[in-house]
SEZAVO-199462 format. One record per atom (N, C-alpha, C, CB): residue number from 1; atom name; x, y, z. Coordinates in nm, 2 decimals, decimal comma. Glycine has a CB too. Layout:
<pts>
   k  a      u      v      w
 NUM CA      X      Y      Z
...
</pts>
This chain:
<pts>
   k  a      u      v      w
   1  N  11,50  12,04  12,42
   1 CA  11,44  12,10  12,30
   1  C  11,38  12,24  12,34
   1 CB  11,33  12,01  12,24
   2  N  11,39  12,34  12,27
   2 CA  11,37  12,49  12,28
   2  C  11,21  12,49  12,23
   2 CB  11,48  12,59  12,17
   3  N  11,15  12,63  12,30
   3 CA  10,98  12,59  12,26
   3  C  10,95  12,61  12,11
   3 CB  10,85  12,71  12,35
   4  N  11,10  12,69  12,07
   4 CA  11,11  12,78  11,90
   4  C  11,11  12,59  11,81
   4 CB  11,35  12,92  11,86
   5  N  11,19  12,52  11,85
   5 CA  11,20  12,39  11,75
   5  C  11,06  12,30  11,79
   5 CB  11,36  12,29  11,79
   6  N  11,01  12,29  11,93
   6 CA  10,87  12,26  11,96
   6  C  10,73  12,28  11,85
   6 CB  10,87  12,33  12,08
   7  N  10,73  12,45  11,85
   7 CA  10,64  12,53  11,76
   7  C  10,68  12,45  11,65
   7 CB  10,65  12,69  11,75
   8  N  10,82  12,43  11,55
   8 CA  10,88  12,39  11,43
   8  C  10,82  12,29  11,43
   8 CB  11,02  12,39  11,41
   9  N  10,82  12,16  11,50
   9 CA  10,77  12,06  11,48
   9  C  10,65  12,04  11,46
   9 CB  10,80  12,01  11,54
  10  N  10,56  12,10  11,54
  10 CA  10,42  12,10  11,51
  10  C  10,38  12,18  11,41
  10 CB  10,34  12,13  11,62
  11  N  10,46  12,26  11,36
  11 CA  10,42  12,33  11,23
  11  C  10,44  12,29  11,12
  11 CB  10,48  12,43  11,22
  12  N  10,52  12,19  11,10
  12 CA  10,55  12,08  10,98
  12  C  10,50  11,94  10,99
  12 CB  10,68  12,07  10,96
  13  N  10,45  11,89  11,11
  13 CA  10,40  11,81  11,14
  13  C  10,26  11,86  11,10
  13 CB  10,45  11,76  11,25
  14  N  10,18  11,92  11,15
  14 CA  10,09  12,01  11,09
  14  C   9,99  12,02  10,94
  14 CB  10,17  12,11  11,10
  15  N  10,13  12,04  10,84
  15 CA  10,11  12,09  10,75
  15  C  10,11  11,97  10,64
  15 CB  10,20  12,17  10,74
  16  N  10,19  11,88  10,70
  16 CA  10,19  11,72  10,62
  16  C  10,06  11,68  10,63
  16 CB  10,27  11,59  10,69
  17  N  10,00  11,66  10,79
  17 CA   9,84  11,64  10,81
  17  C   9,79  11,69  10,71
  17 CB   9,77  11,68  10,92
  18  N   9,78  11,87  10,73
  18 CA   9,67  11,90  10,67
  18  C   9,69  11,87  10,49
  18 CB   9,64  12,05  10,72
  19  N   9,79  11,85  10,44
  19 CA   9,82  11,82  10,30
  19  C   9,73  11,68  10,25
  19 CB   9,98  11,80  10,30
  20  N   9,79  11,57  10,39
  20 CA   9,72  11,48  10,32
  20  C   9,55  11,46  10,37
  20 CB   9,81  11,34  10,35
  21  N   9,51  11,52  10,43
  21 CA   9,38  11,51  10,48
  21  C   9,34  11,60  10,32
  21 CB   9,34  11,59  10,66
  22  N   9,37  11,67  10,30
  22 CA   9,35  11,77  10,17
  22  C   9,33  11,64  10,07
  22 CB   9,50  11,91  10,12
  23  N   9,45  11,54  10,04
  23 CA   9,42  11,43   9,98
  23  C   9,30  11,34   9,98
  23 CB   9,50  11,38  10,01
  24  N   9,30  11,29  10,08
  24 CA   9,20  11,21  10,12
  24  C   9,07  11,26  10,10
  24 CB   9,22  11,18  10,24
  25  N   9,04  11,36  10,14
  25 CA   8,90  11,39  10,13
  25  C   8,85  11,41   9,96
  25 CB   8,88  11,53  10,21
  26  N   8,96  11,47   9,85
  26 CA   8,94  11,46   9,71
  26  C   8,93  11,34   9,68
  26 CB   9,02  11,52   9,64
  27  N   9,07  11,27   9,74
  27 CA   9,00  11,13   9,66
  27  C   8,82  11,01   9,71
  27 CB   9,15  11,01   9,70
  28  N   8,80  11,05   9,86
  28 CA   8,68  11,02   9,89
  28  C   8,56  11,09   9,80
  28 CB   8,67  11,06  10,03
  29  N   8,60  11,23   9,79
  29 CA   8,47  11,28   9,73
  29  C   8,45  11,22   9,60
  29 CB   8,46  11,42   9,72
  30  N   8,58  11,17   9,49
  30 CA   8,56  11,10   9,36
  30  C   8,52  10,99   9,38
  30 CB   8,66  11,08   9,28
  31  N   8,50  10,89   9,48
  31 CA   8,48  10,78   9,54
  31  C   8,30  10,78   9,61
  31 CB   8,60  10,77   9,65
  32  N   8,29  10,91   9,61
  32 CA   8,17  10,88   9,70
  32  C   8,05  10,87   9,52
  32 CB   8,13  11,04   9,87
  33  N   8,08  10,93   9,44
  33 CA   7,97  10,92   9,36
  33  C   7,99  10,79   9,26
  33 CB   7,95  11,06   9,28
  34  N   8,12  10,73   9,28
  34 CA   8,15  10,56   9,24
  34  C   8,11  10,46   9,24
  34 CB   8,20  10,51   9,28
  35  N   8,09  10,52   9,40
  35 CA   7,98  10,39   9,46
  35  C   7,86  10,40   9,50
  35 CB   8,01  10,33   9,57
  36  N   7,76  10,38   9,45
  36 CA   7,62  10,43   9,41
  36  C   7,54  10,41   9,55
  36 CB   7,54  10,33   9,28
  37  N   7,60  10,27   9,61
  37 CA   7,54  10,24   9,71
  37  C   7,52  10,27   9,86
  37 CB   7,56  10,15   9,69
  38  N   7,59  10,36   9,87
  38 CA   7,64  10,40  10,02
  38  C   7,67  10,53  10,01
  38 CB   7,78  10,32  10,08
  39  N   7,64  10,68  10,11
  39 CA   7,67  10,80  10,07
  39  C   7,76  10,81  10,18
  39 CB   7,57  10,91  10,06
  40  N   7,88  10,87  10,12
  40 CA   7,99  10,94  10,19
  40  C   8,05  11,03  10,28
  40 CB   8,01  10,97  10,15
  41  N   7,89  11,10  10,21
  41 CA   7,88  11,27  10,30
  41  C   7,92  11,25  10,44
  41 CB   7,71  11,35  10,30
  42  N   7,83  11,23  10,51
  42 CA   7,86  11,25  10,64
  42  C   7,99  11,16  10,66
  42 CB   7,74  11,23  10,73
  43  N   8,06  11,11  10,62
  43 CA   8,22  11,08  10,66
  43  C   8,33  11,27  10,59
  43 CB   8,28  10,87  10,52
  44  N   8,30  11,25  10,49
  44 CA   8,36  11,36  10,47
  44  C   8,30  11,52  10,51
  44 CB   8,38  11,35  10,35
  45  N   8,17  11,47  10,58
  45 CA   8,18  11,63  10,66
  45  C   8,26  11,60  10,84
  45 CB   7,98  11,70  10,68
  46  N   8,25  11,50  10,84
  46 CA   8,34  11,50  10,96
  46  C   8,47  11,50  10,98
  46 CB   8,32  11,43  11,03
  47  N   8,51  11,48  10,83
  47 CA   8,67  11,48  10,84
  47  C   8,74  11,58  10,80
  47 CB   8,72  11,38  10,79
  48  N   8,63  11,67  10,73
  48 CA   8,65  11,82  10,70
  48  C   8,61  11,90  10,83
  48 CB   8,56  11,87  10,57
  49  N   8,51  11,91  10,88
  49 CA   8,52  11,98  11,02
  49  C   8,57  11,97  11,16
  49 CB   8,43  11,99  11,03
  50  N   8,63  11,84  11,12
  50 CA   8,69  11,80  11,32
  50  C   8,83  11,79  11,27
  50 CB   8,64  11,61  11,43
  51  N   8,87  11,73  11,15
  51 CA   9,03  11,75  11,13
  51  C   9,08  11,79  11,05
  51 CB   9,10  11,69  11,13
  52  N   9,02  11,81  10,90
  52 CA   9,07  11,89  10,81
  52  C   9,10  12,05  10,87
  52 CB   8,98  11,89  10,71
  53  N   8,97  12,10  10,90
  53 CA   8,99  12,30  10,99
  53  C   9,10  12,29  11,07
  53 CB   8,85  12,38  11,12
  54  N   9,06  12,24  11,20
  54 CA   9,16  12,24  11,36
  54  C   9,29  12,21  11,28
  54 CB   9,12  12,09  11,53
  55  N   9,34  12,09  11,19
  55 CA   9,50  12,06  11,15
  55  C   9,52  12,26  11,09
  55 CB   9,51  11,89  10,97
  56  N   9,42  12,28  10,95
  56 CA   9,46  12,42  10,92
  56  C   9,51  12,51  11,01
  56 CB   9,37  12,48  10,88
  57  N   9,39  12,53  11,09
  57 CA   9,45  12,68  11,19
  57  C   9,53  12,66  11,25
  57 CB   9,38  12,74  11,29
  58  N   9,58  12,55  11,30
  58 CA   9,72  12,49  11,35
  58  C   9,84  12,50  11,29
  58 CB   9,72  12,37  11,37
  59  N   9,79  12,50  11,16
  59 CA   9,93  12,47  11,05
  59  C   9,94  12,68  11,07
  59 CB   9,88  12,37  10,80
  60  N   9,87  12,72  11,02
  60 CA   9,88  12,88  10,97
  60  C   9,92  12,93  11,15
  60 CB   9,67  12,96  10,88
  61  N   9,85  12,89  11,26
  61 CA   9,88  13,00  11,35
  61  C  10,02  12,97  11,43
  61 CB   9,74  13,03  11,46
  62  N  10,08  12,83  11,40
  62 CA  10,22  12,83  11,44
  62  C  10,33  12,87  11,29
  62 CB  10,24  12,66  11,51
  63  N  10,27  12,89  11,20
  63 CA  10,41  12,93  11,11
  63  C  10,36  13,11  11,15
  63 CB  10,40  12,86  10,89
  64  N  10,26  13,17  11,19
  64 CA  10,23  13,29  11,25
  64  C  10,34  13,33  11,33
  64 CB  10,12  13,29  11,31
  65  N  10,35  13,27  11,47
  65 CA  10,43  13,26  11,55
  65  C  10,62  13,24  11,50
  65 CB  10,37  13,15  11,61
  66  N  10,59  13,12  11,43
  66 CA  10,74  13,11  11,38
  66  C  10,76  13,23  11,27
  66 CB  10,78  12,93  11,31
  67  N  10,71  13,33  11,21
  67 CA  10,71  13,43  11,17
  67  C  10,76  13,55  11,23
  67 CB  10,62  13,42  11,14
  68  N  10,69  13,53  11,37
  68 CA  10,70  13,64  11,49
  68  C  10,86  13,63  11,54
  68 CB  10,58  13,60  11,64
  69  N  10,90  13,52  11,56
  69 CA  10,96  13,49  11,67
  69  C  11,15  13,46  11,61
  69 CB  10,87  13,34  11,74
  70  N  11,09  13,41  11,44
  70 CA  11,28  13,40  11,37
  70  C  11,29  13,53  11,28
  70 CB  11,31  13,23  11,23
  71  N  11,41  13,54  11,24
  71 CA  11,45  13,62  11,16
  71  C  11,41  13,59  11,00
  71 CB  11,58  13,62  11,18
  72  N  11,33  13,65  10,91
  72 CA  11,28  13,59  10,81
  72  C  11,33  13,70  10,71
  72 CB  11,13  13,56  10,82
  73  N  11,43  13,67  10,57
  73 CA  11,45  13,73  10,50
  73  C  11,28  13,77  10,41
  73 CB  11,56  13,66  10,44
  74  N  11,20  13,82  10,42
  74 CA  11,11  13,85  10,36
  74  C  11,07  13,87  10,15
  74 CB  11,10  13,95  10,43
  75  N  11,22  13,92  10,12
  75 CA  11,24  13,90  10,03
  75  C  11,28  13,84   9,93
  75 CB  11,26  13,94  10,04
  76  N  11,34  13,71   9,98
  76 CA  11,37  13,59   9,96
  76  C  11,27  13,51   9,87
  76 CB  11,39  13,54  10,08
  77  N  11,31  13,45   9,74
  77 CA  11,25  13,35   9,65
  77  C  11,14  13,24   9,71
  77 CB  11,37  13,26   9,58
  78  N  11,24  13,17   9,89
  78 CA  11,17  13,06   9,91
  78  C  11,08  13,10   9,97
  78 CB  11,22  12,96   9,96
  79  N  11,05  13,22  10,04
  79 CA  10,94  13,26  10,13
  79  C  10,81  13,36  10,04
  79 CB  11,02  13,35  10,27
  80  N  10,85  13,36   9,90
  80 CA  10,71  13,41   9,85
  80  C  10,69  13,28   9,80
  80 CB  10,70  13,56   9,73
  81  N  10,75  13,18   9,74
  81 CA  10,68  13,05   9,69
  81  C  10,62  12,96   9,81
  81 CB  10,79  12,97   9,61
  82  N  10,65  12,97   9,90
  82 CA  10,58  12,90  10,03
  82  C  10,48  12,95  10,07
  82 CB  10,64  12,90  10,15
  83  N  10,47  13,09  10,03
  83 CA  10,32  13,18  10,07
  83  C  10,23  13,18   9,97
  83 CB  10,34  13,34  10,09
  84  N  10,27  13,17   9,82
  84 CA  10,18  13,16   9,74
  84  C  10,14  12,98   9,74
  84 CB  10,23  13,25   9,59
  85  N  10,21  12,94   9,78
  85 CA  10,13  12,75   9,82
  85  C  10,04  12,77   9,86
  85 CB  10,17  12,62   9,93
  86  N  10,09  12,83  10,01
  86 CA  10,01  12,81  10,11
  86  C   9,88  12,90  10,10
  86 CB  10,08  12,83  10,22
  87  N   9,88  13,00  10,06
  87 CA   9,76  13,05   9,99
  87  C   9,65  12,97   9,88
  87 CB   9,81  13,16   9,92
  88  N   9,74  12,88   9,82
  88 CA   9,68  12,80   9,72
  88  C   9,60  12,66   9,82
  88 CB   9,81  12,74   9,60
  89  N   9,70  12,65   9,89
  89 CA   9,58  12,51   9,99
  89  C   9,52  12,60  10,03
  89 CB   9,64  12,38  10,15
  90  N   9,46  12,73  10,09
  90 CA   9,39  12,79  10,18
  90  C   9,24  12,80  10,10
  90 CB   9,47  12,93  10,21
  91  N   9,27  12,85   9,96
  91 CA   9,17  12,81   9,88
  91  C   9,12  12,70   9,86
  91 CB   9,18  12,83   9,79
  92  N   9,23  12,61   9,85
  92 CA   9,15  12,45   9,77
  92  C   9,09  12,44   9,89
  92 CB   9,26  12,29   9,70
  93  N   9,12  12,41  10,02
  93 CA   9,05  12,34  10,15
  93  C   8,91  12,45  10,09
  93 CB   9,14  12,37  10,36
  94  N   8,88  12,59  10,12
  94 CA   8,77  12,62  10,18
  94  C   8,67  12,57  10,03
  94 CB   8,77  12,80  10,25
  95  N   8,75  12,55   9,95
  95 CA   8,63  12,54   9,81
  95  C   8,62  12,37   9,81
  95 CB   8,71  12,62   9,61
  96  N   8,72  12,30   9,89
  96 CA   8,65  12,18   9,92
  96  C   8,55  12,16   9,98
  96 CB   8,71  12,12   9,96
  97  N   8,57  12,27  10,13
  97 CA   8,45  12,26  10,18
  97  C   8,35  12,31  10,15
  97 CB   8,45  12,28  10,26
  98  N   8,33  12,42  10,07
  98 CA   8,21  12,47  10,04
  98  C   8,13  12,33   9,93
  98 CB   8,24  12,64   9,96
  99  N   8,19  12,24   9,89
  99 CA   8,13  12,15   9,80
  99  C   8,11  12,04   9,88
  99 CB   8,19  12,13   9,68
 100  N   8,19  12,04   9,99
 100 CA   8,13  11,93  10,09
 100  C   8,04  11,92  10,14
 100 CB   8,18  11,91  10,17
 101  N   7,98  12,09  10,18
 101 CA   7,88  12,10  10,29
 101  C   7,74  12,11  10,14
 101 CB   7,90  12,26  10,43
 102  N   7,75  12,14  10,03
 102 CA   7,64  12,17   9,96
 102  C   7,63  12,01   9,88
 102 CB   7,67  12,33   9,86
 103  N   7,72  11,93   9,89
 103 CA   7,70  11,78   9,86
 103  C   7,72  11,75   9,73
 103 CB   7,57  11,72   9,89
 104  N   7,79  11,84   9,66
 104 CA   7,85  11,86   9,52
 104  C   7,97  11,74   9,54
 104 CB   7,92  12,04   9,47
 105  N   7,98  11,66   9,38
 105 CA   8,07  11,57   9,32
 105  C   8,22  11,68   9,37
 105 CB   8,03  11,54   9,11
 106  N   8,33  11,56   9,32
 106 CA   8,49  11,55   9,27
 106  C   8,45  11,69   9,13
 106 CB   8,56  11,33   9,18
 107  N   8,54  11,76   9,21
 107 CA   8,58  11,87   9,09
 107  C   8,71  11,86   9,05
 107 CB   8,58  12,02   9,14
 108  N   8,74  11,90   8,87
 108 CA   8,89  11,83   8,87
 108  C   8,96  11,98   8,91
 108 CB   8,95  11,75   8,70
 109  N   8,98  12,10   8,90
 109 CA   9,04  12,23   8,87
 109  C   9,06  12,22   9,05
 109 CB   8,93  12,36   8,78
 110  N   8,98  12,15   9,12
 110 CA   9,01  12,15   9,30
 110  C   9,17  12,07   9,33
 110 CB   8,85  12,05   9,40
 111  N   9,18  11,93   9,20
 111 CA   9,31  11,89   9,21
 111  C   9,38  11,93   9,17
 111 CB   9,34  11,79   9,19
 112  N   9,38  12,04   9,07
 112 CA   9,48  12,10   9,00
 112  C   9,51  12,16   9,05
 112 CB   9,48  12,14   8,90
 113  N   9,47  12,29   9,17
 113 CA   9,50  12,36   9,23
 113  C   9,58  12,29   9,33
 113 CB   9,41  12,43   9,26
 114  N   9,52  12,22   9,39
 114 CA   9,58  12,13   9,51
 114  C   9,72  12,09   9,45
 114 CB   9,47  11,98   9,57
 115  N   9,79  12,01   9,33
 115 CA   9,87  11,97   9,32
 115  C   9,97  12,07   9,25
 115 CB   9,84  11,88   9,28
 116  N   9,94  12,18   9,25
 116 CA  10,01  12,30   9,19
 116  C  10,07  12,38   9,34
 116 CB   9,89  12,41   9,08
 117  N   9,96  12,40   9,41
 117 CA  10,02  12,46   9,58
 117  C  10,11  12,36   9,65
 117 CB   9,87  12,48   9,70
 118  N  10,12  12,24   9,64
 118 CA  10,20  12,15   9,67
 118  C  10,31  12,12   9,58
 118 CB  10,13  12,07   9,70
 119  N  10,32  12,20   9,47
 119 CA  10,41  12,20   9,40
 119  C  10,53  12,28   9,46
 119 CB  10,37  12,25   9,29
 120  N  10,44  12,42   9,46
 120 CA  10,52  12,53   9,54
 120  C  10,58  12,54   9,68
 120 CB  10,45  12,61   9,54
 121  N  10,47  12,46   9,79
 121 CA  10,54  12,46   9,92
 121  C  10,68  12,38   9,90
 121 CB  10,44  12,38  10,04
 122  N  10,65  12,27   9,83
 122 CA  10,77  12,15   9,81
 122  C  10,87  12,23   9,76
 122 CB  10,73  12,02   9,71
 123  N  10,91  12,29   9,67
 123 CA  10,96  12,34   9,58
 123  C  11,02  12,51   9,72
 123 CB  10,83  12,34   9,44
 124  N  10,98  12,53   9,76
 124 CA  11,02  12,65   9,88
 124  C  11,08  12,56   9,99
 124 CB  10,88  12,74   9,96
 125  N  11,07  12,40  10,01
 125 CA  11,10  12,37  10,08
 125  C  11,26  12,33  10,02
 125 CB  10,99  12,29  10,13
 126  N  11,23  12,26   9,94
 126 CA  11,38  12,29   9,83
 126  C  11,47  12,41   9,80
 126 CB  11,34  12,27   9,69
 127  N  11,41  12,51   9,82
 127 CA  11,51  12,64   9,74
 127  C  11,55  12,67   9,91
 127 CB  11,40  12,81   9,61
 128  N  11,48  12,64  10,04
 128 CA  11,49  12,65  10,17
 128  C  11,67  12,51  10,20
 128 CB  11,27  12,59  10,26
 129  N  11,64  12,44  10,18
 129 CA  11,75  12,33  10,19
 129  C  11,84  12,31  10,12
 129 CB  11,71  12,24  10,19
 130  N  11,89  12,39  10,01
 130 CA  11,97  12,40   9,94
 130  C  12,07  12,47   9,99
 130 CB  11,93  12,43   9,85
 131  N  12,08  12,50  10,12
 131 CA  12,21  12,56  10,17
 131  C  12,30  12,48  10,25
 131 CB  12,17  12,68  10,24
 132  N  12,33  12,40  10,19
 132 CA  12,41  12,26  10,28
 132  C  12,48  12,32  10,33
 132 CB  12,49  12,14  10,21
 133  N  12,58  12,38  10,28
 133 CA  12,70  12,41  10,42
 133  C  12,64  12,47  10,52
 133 CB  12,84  12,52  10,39
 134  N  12,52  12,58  10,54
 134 CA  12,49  12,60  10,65
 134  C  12,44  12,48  10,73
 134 CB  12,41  12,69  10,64
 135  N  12,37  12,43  10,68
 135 CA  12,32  12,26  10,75
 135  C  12,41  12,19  10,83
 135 CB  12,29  12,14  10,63
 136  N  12,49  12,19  10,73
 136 CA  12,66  12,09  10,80
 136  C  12,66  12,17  10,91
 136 CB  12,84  12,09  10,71
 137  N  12,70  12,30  10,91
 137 CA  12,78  12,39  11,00
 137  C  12,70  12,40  11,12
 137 CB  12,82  12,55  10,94
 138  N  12,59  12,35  11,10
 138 CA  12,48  12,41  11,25
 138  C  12,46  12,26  11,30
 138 CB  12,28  12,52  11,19
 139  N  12,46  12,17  11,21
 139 CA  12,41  12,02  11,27
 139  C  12,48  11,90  11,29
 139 CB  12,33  11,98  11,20
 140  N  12,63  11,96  11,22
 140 CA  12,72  11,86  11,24
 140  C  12,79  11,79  11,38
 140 CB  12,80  11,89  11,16
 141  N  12,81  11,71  11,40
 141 CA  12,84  11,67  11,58
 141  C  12,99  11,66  11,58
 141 CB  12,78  11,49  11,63
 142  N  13,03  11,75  11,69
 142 CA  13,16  11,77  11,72
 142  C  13,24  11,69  11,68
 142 CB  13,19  11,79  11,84
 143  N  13,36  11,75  11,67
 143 CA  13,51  11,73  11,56
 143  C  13,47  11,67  11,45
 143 CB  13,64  11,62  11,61
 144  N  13,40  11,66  11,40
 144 CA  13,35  11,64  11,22
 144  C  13,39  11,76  11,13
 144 CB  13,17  11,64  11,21
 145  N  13,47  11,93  11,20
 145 CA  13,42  12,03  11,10
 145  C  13,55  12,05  10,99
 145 CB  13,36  12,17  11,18
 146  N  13,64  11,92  11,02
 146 CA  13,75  11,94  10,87
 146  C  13,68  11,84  10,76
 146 CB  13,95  11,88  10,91
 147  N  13,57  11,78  10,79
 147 CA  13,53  11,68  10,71
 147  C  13,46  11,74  10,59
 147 CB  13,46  11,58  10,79
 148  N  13,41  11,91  10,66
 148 CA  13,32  11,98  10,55
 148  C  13,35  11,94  10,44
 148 CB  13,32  12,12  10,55
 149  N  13,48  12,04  10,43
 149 CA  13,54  12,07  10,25
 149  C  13,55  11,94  10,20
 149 CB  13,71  12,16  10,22
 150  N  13,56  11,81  10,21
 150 CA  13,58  11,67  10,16
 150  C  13,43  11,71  10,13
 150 CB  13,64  11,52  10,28
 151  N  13,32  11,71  10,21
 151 CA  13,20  11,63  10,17
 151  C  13,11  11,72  10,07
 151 CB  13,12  11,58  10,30
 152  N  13,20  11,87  10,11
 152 CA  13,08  11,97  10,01
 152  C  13,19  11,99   9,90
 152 CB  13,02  12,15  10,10
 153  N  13,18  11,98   9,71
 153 CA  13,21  12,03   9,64
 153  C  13,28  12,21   9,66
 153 CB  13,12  12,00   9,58
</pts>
């Protein structure tokens, strides 16, 4: 394995984390004013500051790198809808955290955002994989390559 598919892995492995930690902590914070009896807070400040952040900067400074290091059509549909996601979790995390650390309730406009930026990464990740024959052509395992035209329309 090349260090370029290494960085790839932890950059999408990365990004799932920080997606669902993004989850979890919204649904804790609608949960913490639920239950009358027990406060939350300090669970969700620790899971916003030891693994919600460190997963972030991880996610942003290896797609930095994989930025540096591949050829990136810049102009391309799927790489401004992946950036405007990812700009959109960049907000929802820090405005989660700013209501984490000041001990404010479940905001709903924090899920709407959140499920609209995850609209878009998903959706870049789609208009990104939609090029099957290149897929075949780069991943298929020797003597398979008359099988293309059969399997692609």
């Amino acid at each position: 394995m090349t260090v370029c598919n290494a960085v790839k892995m932890l950059h999408v492995a990365s990004i799932l984390f920080w997606i669902g930690t993004l989850f979890v902590l919204q649904v804790l914070m609608h949960r913490q004013y639920a239950w009358a009896k027990q406060s939350l807070l300090p669970l969700l400040k620790n899971l916003y500051f030891k693994i919600d952040l460190p997963v972030m900067f991880i996610a942003i400074a290896t797609g930095g790198v994989l930025l540096y290091y591949n050829e990136i059509d810049f102009k391309a549909p799927w790489f401004h809808a992946k950036m405007t996601g990812i700009l959109c979790l960049v907000i929802t995390d820090i405005w989660l955290g700013r209501r984490i650390v000041k001990g404010k309730k479940f905001y709903l406009p924090t899920f709407v955002l959140y499920v609209v930026s995850l609209t878009l990464v998903l959706g870049a990740i789609y208009m990104i994989r939609d090029k099957k024959e290149e897929w075949f052509k780069k991943y298929i395992i020797g003597g398979c390559e008359a099988l293309i035209p059969m399997v692609l329309p």
